[in-house]
C-alpha positions in Angstrom: -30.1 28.4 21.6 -29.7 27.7 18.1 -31.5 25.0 15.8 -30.2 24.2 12.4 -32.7 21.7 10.5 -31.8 19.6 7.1 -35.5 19.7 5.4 -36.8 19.5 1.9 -39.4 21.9 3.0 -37.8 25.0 4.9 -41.4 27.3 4.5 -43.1 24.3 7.2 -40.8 26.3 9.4 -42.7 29.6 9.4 -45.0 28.4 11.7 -42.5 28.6 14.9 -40.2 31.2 13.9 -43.2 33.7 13.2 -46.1 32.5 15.4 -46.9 32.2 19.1 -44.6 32.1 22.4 -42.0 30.8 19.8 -41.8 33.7 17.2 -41.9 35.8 19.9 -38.9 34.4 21.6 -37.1 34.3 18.0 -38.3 37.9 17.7 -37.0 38.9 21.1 -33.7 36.6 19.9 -34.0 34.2 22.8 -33.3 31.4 20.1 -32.6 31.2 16.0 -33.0 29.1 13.3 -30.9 28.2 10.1 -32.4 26.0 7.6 -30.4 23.7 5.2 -31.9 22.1 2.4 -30.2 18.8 0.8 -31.0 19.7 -2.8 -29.1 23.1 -2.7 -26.1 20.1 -2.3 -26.4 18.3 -5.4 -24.5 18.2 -8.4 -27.1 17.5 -11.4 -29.9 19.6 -13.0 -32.6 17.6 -11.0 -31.5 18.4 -8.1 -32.0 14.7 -7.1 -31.6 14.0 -3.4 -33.5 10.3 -3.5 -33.3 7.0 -4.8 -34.1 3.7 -5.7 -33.9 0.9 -2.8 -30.9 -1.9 -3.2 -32.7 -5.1 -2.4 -36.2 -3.4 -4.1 -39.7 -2.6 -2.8 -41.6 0.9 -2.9 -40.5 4.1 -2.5 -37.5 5.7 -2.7 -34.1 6.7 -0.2 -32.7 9.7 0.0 -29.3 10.1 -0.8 -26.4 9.9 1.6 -24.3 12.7 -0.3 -26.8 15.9 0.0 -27.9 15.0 3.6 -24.1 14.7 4.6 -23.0 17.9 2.8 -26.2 19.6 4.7 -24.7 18.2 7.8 -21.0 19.9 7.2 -22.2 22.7 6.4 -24.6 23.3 9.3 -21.8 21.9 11.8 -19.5 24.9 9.9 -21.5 27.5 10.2 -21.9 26.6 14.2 -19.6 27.0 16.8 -20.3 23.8 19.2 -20.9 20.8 18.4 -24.5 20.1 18.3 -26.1 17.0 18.5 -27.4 15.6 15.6 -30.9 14.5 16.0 -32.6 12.5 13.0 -36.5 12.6 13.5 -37.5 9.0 13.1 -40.2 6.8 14.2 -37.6 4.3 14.8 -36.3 6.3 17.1 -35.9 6.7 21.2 -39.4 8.1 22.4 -39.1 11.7 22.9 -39.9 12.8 26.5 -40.1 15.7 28.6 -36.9 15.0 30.3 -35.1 15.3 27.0 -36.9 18.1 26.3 -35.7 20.0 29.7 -32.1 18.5 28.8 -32.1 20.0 25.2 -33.1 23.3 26.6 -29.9 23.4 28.5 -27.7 23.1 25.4 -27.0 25.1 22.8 -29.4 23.4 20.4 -29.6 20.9 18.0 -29.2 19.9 14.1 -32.4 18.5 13.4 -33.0 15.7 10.4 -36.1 15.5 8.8 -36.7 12.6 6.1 -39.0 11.8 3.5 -40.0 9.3 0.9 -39.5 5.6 2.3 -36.3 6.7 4.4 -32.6 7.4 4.9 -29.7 5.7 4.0 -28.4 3.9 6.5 -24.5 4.8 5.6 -25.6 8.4 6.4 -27.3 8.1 9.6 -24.2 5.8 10.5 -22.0 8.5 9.5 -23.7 11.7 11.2 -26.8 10.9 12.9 -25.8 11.0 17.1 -29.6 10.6 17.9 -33.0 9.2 16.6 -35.9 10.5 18.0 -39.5 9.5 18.0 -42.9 10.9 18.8 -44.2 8.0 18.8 -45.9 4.6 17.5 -47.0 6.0 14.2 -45.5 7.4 11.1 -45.9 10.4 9.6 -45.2 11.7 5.7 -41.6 13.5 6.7 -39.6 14.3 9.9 -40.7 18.5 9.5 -43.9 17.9 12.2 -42.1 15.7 14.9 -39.1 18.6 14.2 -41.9 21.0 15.0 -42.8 19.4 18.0 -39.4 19.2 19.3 -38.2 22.8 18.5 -41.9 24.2 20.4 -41.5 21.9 23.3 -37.6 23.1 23.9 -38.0 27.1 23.3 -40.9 27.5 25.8 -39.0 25.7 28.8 -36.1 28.3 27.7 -35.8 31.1 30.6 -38.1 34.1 29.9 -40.1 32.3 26.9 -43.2 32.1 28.8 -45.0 35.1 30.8 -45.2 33.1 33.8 -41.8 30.6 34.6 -43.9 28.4 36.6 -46.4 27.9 33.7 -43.7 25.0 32.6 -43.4 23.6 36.3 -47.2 22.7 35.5 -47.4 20.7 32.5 -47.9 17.1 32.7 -44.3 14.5 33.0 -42.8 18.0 35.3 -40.4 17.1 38.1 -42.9 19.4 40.1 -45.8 16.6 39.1 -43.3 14.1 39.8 -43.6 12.7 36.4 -47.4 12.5 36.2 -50.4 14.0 34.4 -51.4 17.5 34.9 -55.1 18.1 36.5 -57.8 20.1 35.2 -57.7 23.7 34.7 -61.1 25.9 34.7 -61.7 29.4 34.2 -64.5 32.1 34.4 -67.8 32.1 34.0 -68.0 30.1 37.2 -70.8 28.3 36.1 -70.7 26.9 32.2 -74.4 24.9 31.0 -75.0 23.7 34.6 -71.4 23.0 35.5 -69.6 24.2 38.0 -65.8 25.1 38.8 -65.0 22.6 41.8 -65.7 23.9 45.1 -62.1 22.7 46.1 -61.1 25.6 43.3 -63.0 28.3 44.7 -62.5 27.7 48.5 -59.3 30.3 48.5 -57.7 27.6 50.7 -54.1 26.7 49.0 -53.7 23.6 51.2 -57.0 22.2 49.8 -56.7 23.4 46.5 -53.3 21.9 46.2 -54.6 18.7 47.7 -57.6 18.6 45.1 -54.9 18.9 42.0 -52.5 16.2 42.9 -55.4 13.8 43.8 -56.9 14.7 40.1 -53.5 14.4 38.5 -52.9 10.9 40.2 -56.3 9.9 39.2 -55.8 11.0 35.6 -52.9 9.4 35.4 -53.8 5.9 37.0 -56.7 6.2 34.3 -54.5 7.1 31.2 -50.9 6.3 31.5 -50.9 3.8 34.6 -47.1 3.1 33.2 -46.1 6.4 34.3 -47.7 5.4 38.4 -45.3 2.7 38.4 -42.6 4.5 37.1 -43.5 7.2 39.9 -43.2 4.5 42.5 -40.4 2.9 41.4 -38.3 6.2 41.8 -39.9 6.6 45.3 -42.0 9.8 44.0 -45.0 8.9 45.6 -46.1 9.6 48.8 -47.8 7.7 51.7 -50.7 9.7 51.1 -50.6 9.3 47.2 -50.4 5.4 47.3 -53.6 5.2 50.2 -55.4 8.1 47.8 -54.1 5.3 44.7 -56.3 2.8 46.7 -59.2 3.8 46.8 -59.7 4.7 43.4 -62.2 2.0 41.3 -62.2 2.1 37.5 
């Protein structure tokens, strides 16, 4: 697993080659990194990567010529062919699924823009993929490339301590796509609150029973989107959809 990312701020990077489950995995050599920067591809004394808009308005584009270069020489330096992901809030919403899918390749190039965006010749040229966290915007792609990197590396085999740590998170095929439930831990009582008795009964048939009842009511609370989505794929049980029922909010 290997991630190449085109950024005009390569030390944001530290953070999940050095720290955490990640720099341990990078450490260990479960995945690497190569960072490109567009300005070590320009021609002038500036180093200029950006520009004004045709058409006017604010901000500046960055330039189609350094990001490209960046591009060719990450895809040299590489012996696949990676997908080449451009981090974009006009992007495809970023999931778990295409997390689980990324962590079965060999990795990605990874875009990360600035100022007021990219030019579109570029992305037409190179760009396989746009990618969004979601309905916001951010200052630059480096965060959502963050996000991406941490949520591939740690479903990579051997990343985390425990491999069923991952079959737990919420959107897991395990969950069938839904929330995850609580989690509590020791002291068994915190200011007057107890751990559920469900949690402590020892019994795994209840205690299984009490999480996916939790998870569906999170879910129906939160992201009722992803109860449909459930039901249209047939995930849901008879017992889930009369447990559904009698929930009032």
């Amino acid at each position: 697993m290997r991630f190449d990312v085109i950024t005009l701020f390569p030390d944001m990077f530290s953070v999940v080659r050095d720290l955490g489950v990640t720099g341990r995995a990078h450490r260990r050599e479960q995945w690497a990194l190569q960072l490109w920067n567009p300005r070590d591809f320009t021609q002038d004394i500036h180093r200029t990567v950006d520009d004004r808009p045709y058409g006017g308005g604010p901000g500046m584009v960055m330039m189609a010529e350094p990001l490209e270069k960046a591009v060719t020489a990450a895809q040299s330096a590489r012996p696949d062919s990676p997908e080449v992901i451009l981090l974009s809030p006009a992007g495809k919403p970023f999931t778990q699924n295409r997390a689980q899918a990324l962590a079965h390749s060999q990795g990605a190039i990874l875009i990360c823009g600035r100022y007021e965006g990219l030019d579109q010749r570029f992305i037409n040229r190179c760009v396989t993929e746009e990618i969004s966290l979601g309905d916001f915007v951010l200052s630059g792609g480096e965060i959502p490339a963050l996000a991406v990197m941490d949520s591939v590396i740690r479903l990579l085999p051997g990343v985390l301590n425990d491999a069923d740590s991952a079959r737990q998170d919420s959107f897991n095929e395990d969950l069938t796509g839904l929330l995850d439930s609580p989690h509590y831990t020791r002291p068994e009582v915190y200011e007057s609150e107890s751990v559920p008795a469900e949690l402590l009964s020892g019994h795994h048939a209840n205690i299984a029973q009490w999480r996916r009842r939790q998870s569906l009511k999170i879910t129906a609370q939160r992201r009722p989107d992803l109860i449909e989505a459930a039901r249209r794929n047939g995930l849901l049980s008879k017992v889930d959809e009369a447990f559904l029922k009698t929930l009032l909010f």
